[in-house]
C-alpha positions in Angstrom: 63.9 -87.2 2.1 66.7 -89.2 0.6 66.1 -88.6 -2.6 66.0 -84.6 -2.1 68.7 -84.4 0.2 71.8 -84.3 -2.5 69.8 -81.7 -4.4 69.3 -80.0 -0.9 73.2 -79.8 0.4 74.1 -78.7 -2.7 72.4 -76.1 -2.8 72.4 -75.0 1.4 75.5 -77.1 3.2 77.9 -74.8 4.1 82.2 -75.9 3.6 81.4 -78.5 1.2 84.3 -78.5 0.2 85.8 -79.7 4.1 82.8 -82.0 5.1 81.3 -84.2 2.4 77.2 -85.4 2.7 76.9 -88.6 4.4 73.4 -89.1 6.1 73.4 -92.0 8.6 70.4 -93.6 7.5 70.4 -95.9 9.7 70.7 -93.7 12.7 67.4 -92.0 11.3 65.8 -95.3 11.1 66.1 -96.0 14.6 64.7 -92.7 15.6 62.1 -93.5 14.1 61.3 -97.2 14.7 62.0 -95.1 18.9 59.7 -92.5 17.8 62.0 -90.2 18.3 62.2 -88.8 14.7 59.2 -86.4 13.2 58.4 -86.1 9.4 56.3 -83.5 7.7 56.0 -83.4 3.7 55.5 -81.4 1.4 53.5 -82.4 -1.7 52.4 -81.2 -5.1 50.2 -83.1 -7.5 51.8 -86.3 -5.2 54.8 -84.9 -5.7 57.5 -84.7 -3.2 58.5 -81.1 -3.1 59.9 -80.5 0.6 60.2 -81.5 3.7 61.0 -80.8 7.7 63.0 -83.3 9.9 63.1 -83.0 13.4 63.7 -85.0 17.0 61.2 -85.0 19.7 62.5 -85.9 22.8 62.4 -84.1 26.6 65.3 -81.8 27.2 68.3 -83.0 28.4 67.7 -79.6 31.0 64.7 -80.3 31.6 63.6 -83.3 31.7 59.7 -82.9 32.2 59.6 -80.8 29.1 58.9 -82.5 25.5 61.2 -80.5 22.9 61.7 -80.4 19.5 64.9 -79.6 17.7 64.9 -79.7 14.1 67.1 -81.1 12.0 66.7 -79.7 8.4 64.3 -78.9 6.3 64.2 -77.7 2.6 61.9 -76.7 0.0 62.7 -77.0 -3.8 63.3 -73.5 -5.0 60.6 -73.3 -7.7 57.9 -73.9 -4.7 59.3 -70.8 -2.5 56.6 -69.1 -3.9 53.5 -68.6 -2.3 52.0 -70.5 0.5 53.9 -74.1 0.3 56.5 -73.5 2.8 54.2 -71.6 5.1 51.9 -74.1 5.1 54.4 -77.0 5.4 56.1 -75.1 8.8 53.0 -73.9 10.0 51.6 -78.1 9.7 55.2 -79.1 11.1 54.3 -76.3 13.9 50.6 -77.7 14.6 51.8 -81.5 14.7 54.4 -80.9 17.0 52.0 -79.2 19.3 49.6 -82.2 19.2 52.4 -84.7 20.3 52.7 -82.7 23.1 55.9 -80.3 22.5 56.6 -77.6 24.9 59.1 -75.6 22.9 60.8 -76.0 19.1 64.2 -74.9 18.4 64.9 -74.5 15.1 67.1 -72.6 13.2 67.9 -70.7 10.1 70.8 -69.9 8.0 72.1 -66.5 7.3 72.7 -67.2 3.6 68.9 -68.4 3.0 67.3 -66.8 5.9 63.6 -67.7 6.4 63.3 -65.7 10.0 60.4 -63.4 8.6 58.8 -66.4 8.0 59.5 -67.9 11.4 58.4 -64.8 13.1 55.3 -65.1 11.3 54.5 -68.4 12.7 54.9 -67.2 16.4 58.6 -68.5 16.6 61.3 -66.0 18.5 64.6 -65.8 17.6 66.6 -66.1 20.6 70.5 -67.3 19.7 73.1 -66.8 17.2 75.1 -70.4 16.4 78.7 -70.3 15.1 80.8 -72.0 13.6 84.9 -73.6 13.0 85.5 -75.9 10.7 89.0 -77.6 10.6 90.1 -78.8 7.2 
């Protein structure tokens, strides 16, 4: 993920120009040394070409249900084509489901909406997020 991550803020973040990329590492490492933190790649030829990040933890509302919230997820541009990214969600979809998830929230930005997608892979939409950034 580190190495795509510049390429992918560049190209999806939002007030770049207010809040600069700064990934705490090290936060993300102890997610997943907790097993908190859930990876799915996306490969071609061996090739990393995407991925999907997410937490899996029960909900702070209910605390008997196992949730998963992502936290970003990207897929180079030249692989939007065809069945890469279905395939990568709908695996992120199946293994989160094996681990014992109840419900995913995950969401997806106006300005590179993938919600046909989502609906396609069983996923309602349910909430609109804003936003207010001070500079």
């Amino acid at each position: 993920m580190q190495e795509m991550y510049p390429e992918h803020w560049a190209e999806i973040a939002l007030d770049k120009d207010a809040i600069k990329l700064d990934p705490d590492y090290e936060k993300y490492r102890a997610m997943a040394e907790a097993g908190i933190l859930h990876l799915v790649t996306a490969r071609c030829d061996g090739r990393l070409v995407g991925y999907h990040l997410s937490m899996i933890y029960p909900h702070m509302h209910y605390r008997k249900s196992l949730t998963c919230f992502t936290d970003v997820f990207y897929l180079k541009p030249e692989y939007r084509v065809g069945m890469i990214g279905y395939k990568m969600l709908k695996f992120f979809r199946d293994s989160v489901k094996a681990r014992g998830v109840q419900k995913i929230y995950m969401g997806t930005k106006l300005s590179h909406d993938i919600g046909p997608l989502l609906l396609r892979l069983g996923f309602n939409p349910i909430e609109r997020i804003y936003t207010l950034v001070f500079p």
